[in-house]
C-alpha positions, 0 to 999 in steps of 0.5 A: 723349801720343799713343796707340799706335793713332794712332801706328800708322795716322799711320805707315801713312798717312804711309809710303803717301803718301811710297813713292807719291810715291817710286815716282812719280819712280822711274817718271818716264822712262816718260813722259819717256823718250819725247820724250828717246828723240825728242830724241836718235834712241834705238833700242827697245834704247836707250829700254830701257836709259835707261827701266830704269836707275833701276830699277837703283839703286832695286834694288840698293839694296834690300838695304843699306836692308832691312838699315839699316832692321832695325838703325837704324828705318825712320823716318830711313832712309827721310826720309834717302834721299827728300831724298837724291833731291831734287838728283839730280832737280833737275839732270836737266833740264840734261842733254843727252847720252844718258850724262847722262841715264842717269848722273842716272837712276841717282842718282834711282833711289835713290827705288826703294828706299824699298819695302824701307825702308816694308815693315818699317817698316809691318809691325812696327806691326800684329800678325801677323795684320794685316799682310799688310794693312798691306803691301798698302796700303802697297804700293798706293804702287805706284799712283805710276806712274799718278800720274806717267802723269797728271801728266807728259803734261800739264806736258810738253805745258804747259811741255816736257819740262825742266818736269818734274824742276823739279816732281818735285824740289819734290813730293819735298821735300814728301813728306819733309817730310811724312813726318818730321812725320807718322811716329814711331820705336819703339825696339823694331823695331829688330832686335837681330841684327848682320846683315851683308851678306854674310849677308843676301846668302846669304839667296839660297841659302834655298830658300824665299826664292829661290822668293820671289825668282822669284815677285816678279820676275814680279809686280813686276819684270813690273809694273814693266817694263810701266809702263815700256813701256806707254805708248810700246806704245800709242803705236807700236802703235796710234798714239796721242798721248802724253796718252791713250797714257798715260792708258791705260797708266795702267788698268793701272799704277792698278790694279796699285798700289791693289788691292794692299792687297786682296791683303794682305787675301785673304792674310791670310784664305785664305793666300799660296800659294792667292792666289799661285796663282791670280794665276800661273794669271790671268797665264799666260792673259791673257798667253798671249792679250796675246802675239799680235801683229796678223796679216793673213791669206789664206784660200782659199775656193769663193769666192775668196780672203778677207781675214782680221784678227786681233789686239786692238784697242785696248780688248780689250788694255786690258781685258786688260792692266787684269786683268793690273795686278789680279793683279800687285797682289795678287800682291806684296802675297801673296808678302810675306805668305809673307815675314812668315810664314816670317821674322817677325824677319828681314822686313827683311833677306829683303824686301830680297833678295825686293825686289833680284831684282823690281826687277832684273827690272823693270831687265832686262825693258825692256832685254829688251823693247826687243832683241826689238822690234829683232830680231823686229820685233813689239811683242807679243814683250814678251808673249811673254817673260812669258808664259815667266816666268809657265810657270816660276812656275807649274811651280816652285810646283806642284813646291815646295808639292806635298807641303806640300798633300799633307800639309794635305789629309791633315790635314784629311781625315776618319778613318774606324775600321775596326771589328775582327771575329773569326770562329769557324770 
């Protein structure tokens, strides 16, 4: 008879491995999406939109899966929705006008979903006080968008760009294979309640679960934007090949996807809101200082006019663009542990709405990013719009856990008697 120890950490593996793969196709047109964009003259607002769209439907979906997942295990949702995928990516590389190509990319998109599935799924396997953990390195999956940057270039550059729906097809057959064969089902995680959607949709109106909502749009959806857009960043900013463009990329996509398990753990020992907070506090500066776009300028000196440069060259913005995967991990890992702190026998439902409004940020930011280069002409705007979303985190957490700390700190202050004195006259 199989232990339950062995039980719980097969699941874990297996989980990992099947939403690292998932989120490796769900990413696929960050890559793939440039010589597409090529292949048909597509503007930055267009390279958006197609870059975005399985981002769409791997978001939307989030919330029938949460619910699915809380009513039936996530074992075979989960192995449903991965084979689920295989066709629709098979078939993408018979497609040779733009609305075709965004059609399949909705279809594929579905593989998005499988966070929403694993994260519930994971988390009723361990404790509570193990959690936050077990969804950080399930969560590290998110490291499939540097897997798709190291693997994509190279078959595009072998066999051209039809090469890769052929593989990702066959890599996500395996992984549901392998998926199946390696993870149990346990009858008690399924949650008795007979939530609906219409219920779970009003989750939104919790004031706690939109706070989580806005934090998860900026740590996951501006993760998910930026491992869209980075790599055609590096290629029209500072002129490099598609291989290393995404190579470098991939230092921020990498960490952004590992280190979350990190996060799980220092949320497990300091709490989420301390680690949240100082991930907000890390991406408002390096934002702030990734925002400036490259500048030349005339100064006027005794001596004569003096040429100026300013802006970052390629490894400053690497550098800073590598601290900025690092907080983004271990941010989403930090904002679920505020999820399975507050909703314990809802994780599935409220991790769906929470994973419905970051992925609807990482489908809308690209679009976003793409109108403002057609507007404004510079490439840094994207930097600036989450440099904005990033302040709005930051006022509404102060403002939201103001009296709560208050209120700890008084706790834990020291009481001081004051000793009680008569005088005679």
């Amino acid at each position: 008879m199989t232990s339950p120890t062995f039980k719980r950490y097969s699941v874990l593996a297996s989980s990992t491995l099947a939403f690292t793969l998932c989120f490796m196709v769900w990413m696929m047109f960050a890559v793939l999406g440039i010589p597409i964009k090529q292949q048909l003259g597509l503007n930055e607002t267009e390279f958006g939109i197609l870059a975005a769209t399985p981002v769409l439907t791997g978001s939307l979906i989030r919330v029938p899966l949460g619910i699915w997942t809380d009513r039936y295990g996530g074992r075979p949702v989960l192995f449903a929705l991965m084979l689920s995928c295989v066709i629709p990516i098979y078939l993408m590389q018979f497609a040779s006008a733009y609305w075709q190509f965004l059609l399949a990319g909705l279809f594929v998109g579905l593989a998005g979903g499988s966070f929403s599935v694993g994260t519930p799924y994971v988390a009723r396997w361990f404790r509570k006080e193990q959690q936050g953990l077990a969804m950080g390195i399930f969560g590290a999956g998110n490291a499939g968008s540097a897997l798709t940057k190291l693997v994509a270039p190279a078959l595009i550059v072998a066999w051209g760009w039809q090469s890769v729906p052929t593989a990702y097809a066959l890599i996500m057959l395996a992984a549901a294979i392998l998926f199946w064969l390696f993870s149990f089902s346990d009858p008690a995680h399924k949650a008795p309640s007979t939530i609906t959607l219409r219920q779970q949709l009003a989750l939104m109106k919790h004031p706690a679960v939109l706070r989580y909502c806005q934090y998860y749009s900026v740590v996951f959806g501006g993760y998910v934007a930026l491992a869209l857009w980075m790599t055609k960043y590096y290629v029209g900013e500072y002129g490099l090949d598609l291989k290393h463009a995404a190579l470098l990329a991939a230092c921020f996509s990498l960490p952004g996807g590992v280190l979350r398990a990190a996060g799980g753990y220092l949320s497990d020992r300091f709490g989420p809101y301390v680690v949240t907070w100082a991930v907000m506090w890390v991406c408002w500066v390096a934002f702030f200082l990734l925002s400036y776009p490259q500048t030349e300028m005339r100064v006027a000196t005794v001596n004569g006019p003096m040429s100026l440069h300013i802006g970052l060259n390629v490894y400053l913005f690497t550098g800073l663009l590598f601290l900025v995967g690092v907080a983004m991990a271990i941010g989403k890992a930090s904002v679920f542990k505020f999820i399975a702190d507050e909703f314990p026998d809802s994780i599935g439902a409220v991790s769906g709405v929470v994973g419905l409004s970051g992925g609807l940020g990482g489908f809308l930011l690209p679009i976003l990013f793409g109108a403002l280069l057609d507007l404004t002409g510079v490439r840094s705007s994207a930097f600036m719009l989450l440099y904005g979303t990033v302040c709005v985190s930051l006022v509404w957490m102060h403002f939201s856990f103001k009296s709560a700390v208050k209120a700890k700190a008084r706790a834990a202050a020291p009481v001081h008697s004051i000793p009680l004195t008569s005088e005679r006259g």
